[in-house]
Backbone bond lengths (Angstrom), bond angles and torsions (degrees), N, CA, C in turn:
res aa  C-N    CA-C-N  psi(-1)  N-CA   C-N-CA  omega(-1)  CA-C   N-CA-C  phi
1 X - - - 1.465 - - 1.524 109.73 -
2 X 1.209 112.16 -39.09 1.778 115.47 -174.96 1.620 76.99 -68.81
3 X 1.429 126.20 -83.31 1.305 116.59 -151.91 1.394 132.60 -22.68
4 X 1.650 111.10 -32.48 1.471 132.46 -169.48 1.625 110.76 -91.52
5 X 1.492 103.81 -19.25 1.588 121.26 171.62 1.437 106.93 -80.94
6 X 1.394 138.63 -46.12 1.349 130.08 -166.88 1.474 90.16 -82.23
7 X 2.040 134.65 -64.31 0.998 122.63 -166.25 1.689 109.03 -33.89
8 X 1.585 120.55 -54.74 1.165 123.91 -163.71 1.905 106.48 -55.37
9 X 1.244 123.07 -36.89 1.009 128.28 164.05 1.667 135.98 -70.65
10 X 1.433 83.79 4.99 1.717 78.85 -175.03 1.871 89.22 -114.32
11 X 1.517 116.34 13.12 1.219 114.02 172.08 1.363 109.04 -115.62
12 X 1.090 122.66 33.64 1.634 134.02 -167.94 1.779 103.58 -137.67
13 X 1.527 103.11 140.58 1.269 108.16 154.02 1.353 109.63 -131.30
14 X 1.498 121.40 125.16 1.427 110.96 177.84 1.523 119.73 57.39
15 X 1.726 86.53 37.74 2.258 95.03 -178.28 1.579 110.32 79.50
16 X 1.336 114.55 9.01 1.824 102.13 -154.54 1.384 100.16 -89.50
17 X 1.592 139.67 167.39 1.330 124.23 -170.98 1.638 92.04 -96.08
18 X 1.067 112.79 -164.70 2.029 142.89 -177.56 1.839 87.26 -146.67
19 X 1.909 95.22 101.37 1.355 100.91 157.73 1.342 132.40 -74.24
20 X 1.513 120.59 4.15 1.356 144.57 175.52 1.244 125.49 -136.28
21 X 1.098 98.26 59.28 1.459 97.46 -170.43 1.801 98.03 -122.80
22 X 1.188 131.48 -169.40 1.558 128.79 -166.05 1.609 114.24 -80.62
23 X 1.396 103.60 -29.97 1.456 121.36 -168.88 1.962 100.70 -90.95
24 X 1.077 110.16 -25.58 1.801 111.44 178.04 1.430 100.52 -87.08
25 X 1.060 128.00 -27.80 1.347 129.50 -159.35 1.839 89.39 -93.76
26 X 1.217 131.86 -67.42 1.364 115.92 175.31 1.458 120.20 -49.40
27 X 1.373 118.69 -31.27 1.840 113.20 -177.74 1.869 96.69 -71.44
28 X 1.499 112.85 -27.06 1.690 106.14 -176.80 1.439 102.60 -70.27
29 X 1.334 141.94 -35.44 1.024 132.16 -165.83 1.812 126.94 -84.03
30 X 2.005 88.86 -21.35 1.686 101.71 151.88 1.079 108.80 -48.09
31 X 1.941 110.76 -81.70 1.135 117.68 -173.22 1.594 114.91 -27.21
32 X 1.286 134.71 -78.87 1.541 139.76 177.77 1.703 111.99 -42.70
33 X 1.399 127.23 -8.76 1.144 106.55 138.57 1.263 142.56 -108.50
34 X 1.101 114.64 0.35 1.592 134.28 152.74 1.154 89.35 -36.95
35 X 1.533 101.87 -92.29 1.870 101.30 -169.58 1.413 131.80 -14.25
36 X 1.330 122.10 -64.69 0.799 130.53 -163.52 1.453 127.83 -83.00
37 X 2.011 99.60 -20.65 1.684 114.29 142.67 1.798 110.06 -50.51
38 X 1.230 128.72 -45.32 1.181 123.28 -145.42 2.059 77.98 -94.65
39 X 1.134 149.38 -41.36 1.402 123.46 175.05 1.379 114.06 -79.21
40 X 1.592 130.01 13.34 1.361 107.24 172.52 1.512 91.92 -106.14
41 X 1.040 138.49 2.18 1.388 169.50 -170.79 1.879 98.78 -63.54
42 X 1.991 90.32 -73.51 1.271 112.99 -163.41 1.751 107.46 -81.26
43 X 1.772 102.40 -5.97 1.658 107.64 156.79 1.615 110.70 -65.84
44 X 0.907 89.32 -39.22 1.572 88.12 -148.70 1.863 101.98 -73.46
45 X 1.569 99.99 -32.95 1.760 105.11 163.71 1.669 113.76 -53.44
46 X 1.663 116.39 -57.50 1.387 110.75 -170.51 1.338 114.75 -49.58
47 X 1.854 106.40 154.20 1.444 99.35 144.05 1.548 93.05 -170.73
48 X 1.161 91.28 146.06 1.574 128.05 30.78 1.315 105.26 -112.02
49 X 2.024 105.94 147.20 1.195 83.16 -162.68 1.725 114.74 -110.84
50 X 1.616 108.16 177.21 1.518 115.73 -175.08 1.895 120.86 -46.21
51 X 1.124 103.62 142.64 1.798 83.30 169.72 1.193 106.22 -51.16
52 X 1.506 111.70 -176.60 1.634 150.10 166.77 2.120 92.64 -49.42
53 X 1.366 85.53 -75.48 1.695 98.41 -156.45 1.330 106.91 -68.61
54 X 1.651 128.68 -15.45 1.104 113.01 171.06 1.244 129.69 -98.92
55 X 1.471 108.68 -18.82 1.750 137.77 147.68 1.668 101.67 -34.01
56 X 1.228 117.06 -49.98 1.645 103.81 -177.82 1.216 132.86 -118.69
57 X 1.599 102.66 13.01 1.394 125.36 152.22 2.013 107.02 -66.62
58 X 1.249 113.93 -48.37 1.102 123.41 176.09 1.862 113.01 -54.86
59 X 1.526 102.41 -64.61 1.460 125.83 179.10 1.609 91.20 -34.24
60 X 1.497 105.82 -86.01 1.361 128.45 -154.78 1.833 106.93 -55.36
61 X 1.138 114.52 -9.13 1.932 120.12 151.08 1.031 101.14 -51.11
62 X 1.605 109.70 -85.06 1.000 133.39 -153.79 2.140 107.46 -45.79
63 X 0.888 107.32 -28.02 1.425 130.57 -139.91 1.793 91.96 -96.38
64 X 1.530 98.85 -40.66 1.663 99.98 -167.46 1.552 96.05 -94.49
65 X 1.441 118.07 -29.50 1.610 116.30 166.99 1.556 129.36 -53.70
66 X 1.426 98.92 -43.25 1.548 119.53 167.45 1.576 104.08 -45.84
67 X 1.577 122.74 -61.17 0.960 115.23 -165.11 1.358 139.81 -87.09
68 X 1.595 98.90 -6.58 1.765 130.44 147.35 1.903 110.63 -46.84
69 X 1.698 99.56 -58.30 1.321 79.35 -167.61 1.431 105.93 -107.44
70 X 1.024 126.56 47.47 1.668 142.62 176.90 1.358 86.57 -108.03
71 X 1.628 140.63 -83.75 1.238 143.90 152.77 1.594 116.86 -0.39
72 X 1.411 119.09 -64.35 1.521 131.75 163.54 1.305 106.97 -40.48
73 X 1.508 125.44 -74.90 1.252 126.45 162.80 1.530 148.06 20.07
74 X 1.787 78.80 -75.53 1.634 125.46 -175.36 1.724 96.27 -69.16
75 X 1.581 105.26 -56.75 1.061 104.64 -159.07 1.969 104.61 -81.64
76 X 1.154 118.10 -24.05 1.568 111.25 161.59 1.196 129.04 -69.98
77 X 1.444 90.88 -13.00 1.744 91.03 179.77 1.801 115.40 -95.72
78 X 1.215 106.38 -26.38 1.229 127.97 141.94 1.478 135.42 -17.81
79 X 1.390 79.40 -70.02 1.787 96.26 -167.24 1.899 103.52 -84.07
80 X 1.589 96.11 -41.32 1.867 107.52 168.46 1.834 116.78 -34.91
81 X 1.306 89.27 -41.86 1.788 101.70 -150.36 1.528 98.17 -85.68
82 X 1.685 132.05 -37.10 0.828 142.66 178.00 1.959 118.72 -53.12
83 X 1.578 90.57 -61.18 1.243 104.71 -149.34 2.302 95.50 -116.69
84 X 1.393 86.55 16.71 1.767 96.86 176.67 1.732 109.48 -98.85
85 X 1.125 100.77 -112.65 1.384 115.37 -162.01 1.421 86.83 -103.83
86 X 1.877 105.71 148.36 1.218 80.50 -158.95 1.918 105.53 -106.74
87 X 1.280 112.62 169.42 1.321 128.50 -142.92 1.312 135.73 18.28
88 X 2.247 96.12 67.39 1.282 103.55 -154.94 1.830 102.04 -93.39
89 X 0.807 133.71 142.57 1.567 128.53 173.69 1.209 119.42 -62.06
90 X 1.705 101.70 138.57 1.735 97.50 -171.74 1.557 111.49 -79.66
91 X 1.257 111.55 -18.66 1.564 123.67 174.34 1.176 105.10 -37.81
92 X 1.613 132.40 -75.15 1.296 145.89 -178.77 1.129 125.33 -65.50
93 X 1.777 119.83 -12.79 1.698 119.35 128.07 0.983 134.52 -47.51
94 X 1.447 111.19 -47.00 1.953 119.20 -175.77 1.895 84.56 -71.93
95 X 0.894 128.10 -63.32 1.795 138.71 -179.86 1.558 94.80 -6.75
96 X 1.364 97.55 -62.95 1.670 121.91 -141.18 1.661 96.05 -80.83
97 X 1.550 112.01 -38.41 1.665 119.72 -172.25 1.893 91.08 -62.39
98 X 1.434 100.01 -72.62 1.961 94.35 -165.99 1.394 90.50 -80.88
99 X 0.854 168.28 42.08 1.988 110.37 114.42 1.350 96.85 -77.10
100 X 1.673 143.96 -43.91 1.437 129.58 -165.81 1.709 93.51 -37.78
101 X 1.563 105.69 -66.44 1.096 125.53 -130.63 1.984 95.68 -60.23
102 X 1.425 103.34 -45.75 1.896 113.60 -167.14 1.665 89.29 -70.52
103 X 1.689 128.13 -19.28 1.680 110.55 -149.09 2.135 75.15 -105.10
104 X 0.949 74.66 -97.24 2.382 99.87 -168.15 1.526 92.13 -51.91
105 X 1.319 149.72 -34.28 1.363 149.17 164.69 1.118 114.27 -33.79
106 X 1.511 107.70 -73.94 1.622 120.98 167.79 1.768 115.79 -25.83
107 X 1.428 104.93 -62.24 1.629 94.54 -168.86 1.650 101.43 -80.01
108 X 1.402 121.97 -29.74 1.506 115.56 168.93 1.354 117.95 -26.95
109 X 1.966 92.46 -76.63 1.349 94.30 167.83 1.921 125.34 -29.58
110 X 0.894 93.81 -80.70 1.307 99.80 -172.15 1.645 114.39 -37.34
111 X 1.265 130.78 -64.61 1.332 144.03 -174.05 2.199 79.73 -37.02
112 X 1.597 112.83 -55.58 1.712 101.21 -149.88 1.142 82.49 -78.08
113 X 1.641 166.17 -42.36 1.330 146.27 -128.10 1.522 89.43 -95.34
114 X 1.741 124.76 -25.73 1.130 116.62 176.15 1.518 125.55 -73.51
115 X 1.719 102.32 -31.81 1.904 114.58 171.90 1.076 109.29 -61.35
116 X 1.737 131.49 -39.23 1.436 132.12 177.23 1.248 128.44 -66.75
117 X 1.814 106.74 -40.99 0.873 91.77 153.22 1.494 151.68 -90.85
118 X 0.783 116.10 40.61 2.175 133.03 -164.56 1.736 97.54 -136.28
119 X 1.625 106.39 -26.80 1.407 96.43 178.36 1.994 101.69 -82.60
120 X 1.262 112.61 -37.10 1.861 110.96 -170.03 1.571 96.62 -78.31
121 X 1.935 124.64 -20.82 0.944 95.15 -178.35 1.871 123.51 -78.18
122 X 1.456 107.61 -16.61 1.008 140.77 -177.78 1.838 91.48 -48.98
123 X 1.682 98.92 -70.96 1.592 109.05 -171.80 1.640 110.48 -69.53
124 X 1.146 100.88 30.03 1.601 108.86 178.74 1.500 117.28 45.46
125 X 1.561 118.79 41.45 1.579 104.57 -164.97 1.756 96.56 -104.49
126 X 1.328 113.11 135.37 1.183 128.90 -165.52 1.699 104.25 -74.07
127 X 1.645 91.75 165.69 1.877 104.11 151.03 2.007 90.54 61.79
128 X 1.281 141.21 32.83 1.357 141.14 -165.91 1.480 90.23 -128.48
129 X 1.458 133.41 14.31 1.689 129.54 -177.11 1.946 95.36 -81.35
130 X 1.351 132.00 83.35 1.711 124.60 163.95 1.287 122.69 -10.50
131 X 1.329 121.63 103.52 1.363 125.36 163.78 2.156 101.56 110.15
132 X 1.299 133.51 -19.48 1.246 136.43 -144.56 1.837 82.86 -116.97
133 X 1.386 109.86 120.74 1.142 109.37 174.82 1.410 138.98 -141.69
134 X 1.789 88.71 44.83 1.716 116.90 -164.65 1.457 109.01 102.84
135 X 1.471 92.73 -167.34 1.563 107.66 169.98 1.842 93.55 -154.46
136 X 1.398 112.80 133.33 1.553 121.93 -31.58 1.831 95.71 -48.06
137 X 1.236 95.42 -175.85 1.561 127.00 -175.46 1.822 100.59 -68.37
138 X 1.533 101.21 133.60 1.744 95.13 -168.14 1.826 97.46 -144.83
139 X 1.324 99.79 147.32 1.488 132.32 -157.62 1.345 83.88 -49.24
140 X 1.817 116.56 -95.91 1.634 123.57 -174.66 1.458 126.11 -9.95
141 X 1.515 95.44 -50.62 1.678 94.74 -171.01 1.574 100.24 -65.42
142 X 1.051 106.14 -48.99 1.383 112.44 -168.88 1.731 114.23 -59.64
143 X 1.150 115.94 -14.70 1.474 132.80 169.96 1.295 109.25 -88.13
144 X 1.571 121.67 -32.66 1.382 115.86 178.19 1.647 94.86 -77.99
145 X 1.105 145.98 -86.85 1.525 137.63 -160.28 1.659 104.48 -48.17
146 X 1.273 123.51 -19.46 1.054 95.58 -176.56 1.701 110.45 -106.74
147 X 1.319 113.97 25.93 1.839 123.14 157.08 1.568 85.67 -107.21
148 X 1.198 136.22 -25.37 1.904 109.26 176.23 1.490 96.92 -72.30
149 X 1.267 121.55 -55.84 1.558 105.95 -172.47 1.208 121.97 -48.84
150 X 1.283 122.38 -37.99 1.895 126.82 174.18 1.055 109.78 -56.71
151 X 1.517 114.96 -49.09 1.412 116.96 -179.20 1.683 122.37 -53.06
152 X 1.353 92.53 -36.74 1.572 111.49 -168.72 1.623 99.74 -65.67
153 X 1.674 110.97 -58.92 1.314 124.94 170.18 1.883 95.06 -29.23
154 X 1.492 115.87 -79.16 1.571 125.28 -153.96 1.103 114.16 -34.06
155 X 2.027 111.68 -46.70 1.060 128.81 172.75 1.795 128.40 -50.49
156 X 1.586 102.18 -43.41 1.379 118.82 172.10 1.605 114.91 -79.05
157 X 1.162 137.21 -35.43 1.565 121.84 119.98 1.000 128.37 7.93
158 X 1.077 110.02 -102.39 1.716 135.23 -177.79 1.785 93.44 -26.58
159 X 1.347 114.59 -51.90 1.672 105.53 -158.23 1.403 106.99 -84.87
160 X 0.992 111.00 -33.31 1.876 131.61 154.66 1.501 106.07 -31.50
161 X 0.982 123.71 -56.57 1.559 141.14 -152.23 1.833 95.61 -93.29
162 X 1.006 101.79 -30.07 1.733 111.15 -161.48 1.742 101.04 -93.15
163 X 1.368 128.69 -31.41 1.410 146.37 143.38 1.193 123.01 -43.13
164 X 1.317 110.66 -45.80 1.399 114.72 178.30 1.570 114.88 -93.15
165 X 0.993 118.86 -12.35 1.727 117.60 168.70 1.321 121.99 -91.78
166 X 1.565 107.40 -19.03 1.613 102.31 161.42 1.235 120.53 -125.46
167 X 1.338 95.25 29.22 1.949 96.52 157.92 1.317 117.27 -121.15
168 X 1.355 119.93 51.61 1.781 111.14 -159.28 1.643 124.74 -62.08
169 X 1.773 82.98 -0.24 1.979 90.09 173.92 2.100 89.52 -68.78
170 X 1.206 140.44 -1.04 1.633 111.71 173.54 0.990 111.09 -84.14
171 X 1.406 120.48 -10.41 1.691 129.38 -170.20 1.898 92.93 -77.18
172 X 0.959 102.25 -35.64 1.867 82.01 -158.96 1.641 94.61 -97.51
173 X 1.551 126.77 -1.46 1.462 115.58 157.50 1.555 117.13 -83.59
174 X 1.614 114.14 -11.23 1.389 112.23 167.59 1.464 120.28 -71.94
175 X 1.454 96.28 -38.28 1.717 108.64 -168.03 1.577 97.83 -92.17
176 X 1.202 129.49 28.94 1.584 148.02 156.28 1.558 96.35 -99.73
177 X 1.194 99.59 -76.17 1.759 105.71 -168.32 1.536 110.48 -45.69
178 X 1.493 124.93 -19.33 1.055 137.31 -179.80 1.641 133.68 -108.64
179 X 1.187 103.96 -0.27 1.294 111.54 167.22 1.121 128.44 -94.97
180 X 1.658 144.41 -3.76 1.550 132.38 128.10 1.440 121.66 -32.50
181 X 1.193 126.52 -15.87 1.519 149.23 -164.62 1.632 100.50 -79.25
182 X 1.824 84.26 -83.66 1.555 108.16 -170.84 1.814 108.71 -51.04
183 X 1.524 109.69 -34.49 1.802 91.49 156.80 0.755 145.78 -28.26
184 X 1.296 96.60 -50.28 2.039 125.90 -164.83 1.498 98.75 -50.45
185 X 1.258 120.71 -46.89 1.542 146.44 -178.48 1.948 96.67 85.00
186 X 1.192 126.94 26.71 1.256 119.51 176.23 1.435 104.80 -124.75
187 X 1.384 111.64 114.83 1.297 103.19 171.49 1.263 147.79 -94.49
188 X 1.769 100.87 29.07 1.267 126.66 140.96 1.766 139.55 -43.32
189 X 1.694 82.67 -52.24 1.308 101.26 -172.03 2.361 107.97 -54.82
190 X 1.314 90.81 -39.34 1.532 117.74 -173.59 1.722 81.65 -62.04
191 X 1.255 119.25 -105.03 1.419 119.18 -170.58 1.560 113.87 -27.67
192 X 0.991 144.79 -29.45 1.264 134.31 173.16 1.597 105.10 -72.25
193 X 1.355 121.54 -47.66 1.415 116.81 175.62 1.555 108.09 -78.35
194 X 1.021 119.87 -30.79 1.703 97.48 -178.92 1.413 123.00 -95.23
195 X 1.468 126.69 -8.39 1.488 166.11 -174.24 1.344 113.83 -93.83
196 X 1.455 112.39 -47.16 1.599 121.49 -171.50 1.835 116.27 -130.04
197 X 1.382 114.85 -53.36 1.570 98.22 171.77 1.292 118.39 -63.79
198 X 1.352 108.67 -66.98 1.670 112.89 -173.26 1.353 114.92 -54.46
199 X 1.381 128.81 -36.47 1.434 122.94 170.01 1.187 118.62 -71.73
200 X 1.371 119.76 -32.56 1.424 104.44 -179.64 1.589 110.17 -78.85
201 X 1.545 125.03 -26.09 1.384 108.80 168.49 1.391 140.27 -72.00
202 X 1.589 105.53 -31.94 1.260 118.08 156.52 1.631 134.97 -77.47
203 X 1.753 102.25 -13.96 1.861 88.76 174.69 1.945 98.31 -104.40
204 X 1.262 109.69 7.54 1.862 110.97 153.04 1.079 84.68 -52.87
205 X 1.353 113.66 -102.59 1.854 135.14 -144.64 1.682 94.38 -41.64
206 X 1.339 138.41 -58.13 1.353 126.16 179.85 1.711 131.31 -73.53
207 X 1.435 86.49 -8.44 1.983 80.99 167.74 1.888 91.75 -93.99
208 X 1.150 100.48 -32.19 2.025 82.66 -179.54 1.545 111.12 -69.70
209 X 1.649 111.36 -30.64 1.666 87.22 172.00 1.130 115.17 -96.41
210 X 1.694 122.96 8.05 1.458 96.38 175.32 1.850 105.95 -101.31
211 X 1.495 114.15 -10.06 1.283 116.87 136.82 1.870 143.05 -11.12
212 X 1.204 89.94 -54.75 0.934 130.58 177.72 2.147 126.42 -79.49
213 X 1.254 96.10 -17.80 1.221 122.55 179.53 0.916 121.77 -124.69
214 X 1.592 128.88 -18.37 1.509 117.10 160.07 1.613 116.09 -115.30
215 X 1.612 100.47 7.00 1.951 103.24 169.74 1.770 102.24 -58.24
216 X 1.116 114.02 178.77 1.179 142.71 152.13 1.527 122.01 -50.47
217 X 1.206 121.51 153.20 1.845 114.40 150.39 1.441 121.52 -48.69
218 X 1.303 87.97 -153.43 1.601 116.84 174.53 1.691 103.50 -52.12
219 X 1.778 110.83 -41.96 1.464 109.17 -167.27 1.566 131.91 -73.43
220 X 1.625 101.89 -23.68 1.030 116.22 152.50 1.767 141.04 -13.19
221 X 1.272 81.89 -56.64 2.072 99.24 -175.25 1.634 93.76 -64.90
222 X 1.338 136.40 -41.44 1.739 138.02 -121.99 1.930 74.53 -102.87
223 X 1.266 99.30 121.54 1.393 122.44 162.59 1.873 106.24 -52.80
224 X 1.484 109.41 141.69 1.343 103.42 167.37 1.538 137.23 -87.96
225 X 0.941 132.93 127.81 1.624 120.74 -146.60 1.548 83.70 -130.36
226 X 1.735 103.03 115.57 1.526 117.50 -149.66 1.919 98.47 -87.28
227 X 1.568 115.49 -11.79 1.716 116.46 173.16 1.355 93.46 -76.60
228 X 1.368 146.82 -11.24 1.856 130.30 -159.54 1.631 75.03 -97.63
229 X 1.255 146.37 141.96 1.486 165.05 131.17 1.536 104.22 -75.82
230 X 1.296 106.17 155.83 1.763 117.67 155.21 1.578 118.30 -35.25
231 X 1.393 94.76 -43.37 1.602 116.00 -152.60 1.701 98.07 -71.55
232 X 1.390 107.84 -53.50 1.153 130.68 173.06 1.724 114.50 -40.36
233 X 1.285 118.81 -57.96 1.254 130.87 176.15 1.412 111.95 -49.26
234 X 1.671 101.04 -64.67 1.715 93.85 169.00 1.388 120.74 -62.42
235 X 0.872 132.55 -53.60 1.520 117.65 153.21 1.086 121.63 9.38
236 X 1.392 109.36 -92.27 1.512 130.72 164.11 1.194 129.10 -31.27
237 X 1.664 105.09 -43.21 1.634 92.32 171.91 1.662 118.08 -95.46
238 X 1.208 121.60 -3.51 1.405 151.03 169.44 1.722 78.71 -59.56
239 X 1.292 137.81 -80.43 1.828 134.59 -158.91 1.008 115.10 -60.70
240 X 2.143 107.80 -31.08 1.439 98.84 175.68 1.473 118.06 -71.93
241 X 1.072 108.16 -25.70 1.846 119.81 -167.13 1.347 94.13 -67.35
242 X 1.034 112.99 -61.04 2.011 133.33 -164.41 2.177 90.69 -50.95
243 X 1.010 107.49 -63.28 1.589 113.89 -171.56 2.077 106.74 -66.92
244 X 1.438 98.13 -47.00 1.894 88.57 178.99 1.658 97.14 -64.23
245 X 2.122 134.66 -41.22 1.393 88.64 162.72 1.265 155.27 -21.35
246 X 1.538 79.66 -60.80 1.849 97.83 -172.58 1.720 99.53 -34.39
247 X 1.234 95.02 -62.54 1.661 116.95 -143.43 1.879 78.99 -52.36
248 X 1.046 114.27 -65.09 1.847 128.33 -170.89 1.433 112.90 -35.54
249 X 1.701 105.58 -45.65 1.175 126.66 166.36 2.097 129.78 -52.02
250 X 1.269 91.56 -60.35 1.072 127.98 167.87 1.864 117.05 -44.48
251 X 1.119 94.11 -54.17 1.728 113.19 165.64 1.117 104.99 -55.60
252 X 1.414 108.72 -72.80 1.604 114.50 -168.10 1.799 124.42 -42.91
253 X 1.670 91.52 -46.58 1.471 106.04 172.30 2.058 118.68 -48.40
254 X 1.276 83.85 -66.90 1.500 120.86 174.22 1.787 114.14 -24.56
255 X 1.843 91.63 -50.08 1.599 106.21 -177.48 1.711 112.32 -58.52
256 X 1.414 121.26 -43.73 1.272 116.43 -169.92 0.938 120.40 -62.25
257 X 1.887 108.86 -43.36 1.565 124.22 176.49 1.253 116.20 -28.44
258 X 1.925 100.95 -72.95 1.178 107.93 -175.38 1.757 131.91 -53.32
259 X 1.405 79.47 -38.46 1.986 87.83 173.01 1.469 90.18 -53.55
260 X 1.254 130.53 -102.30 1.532 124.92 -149.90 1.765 108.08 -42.62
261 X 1.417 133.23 -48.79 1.358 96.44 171.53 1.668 128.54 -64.47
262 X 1.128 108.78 -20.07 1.705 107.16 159.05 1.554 110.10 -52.93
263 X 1.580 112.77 -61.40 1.528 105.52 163.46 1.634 128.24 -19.07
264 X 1.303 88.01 -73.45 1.749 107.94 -161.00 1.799 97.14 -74.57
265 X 0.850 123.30 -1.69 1.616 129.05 -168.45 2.051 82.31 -96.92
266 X 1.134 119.49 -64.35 1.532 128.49 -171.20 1.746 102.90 -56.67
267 X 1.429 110.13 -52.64 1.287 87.45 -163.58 2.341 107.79 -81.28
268 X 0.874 90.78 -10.31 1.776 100.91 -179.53 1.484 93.18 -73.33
269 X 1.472 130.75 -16.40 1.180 130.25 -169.70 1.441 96.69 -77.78
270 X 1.761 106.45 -83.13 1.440 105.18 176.15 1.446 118.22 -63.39
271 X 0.820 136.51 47.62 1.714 144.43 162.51 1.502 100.54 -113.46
272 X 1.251 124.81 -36.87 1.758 121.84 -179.91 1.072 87.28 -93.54
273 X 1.699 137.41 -31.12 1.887 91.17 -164.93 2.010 91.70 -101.96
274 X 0.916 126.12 17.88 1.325 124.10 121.83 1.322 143.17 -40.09
């Protein structure tokens, strides 16, 4: 117990946590499976629901983005604490990065994944539809949306990062939110709450809505059934088109008929009561 008391102290200055240290790095890797209990979770609610392989084509975005800007994070919170206010805690940097990032992130994101995409669709660049990744489902594409999503992430960063350097009034509502902590004098207690509660409640709610924003449509749910081809489909709708003629056709014909025996029915009428 002493042993785990001095280590914890020899990762502290002035109470401050070590976002890399052995004990943050195992509570992150809880946290990251929480998560990912809580979206096979929100499979098992949908329906109808996604295949297997496209369920973690989706996941595994989400999953490699997370860990881009978890990394980002580290390193803003880093660079904040150093060269900010001075002997400010990096805890209440990482604090300050996810809630922006799970609350105003979220629609950031979204607003840029929507500019990117309207600008590549513009430049005609293919296979960029979120969540749709052929038929069957194929590696590349799935590598191309998922360097736009990072990118998109980098971008939403950047404004994250750009918020927080010229508003330094969030720094002293973090290091509020965080000072029942820094009492404790263990800076354990801090990494478990800023490392493990708050992230795991807030990146739930943002992997389900950003879930939700880079799945597929409607087409998504419909299993792929590897005998239906492209070719096949048009086909298909090539017979439907060809047959609703008829029917269109068919009407049209149909209409005159009937008018003239309505005709010839009226005038044979007044001819007998003539």
């Amino acid at each position: 117990m002493t042993e785990l008391k001095s280590s914890g102290n020899d990762d502290i200055k002035g109470h401050h946590c070590k976002l890399l240290g052995f004990f943050a790095i195992v509570i992150q890797m809880v946290m990251g499976m929480c998560i990912i209990t809580s979206l096979l979770y929100k499979r098992w609610r949908e329906y109808p629901r996604r295949p297997w392989l496209i369920w973690f084509y989706d996941v595994s975005k989400q999953c490699f983005g997370a860990a881009f800007v978890h990394m980002f994070n580290l390193g803003l919170s880093d660079l904040f604490s150093q060269h900010g206010k001075e002997n400010s805690n990096p805890c209440v940097w990482y604090l300050l990065n996810l809630l922006l990032d799970t609350t105003l992130g979220v629609y950031i994101l979204y607003v840029i994944l929507k500019l990117v995409h309207n600008i590549l669709s513009f430049f005609q660049v293919t296979h960029i539809k979120s969540g749709y990744y052929g038929k069957p489902p194929k590696f590349l594409i799935w590598f191309k949306q998922t360097s736009i999503f990072c990118t998109c992430l980098f971008l939403m960063k950047i404004v994250v990062g750009i918020l927080l350097f010229f508003f330094p009034l969030i720094l002293d509502i973090g290091e509020w939110f965080l000072s029942p902590f820094e009492d404790i004098g263990d800076p354990r207690a801090q990494i478990i709450f800023v490392m493990f509660f708050i992230p795991l409640i807030m990146n739930i709610i943002q992997f389900w809505i950003t879930d939700y924003i880079i799945k597929d449509g409607p087409n998504h749910t419909l299993p792929y059934n590897h005998e239906l081809e492209s070719s096949d489909i048009s086909d298909d709708n090539q017979t439907r088109g060809g047959i609703n003629d008829l029917h269109r056709r068919g009407r049209t014909d149909l209409n005159p008929l009937m008018n003239d025996e309505f005709d010839e029915s009226e005038e044979e009428r007044e001819h007998r009561l003539v």
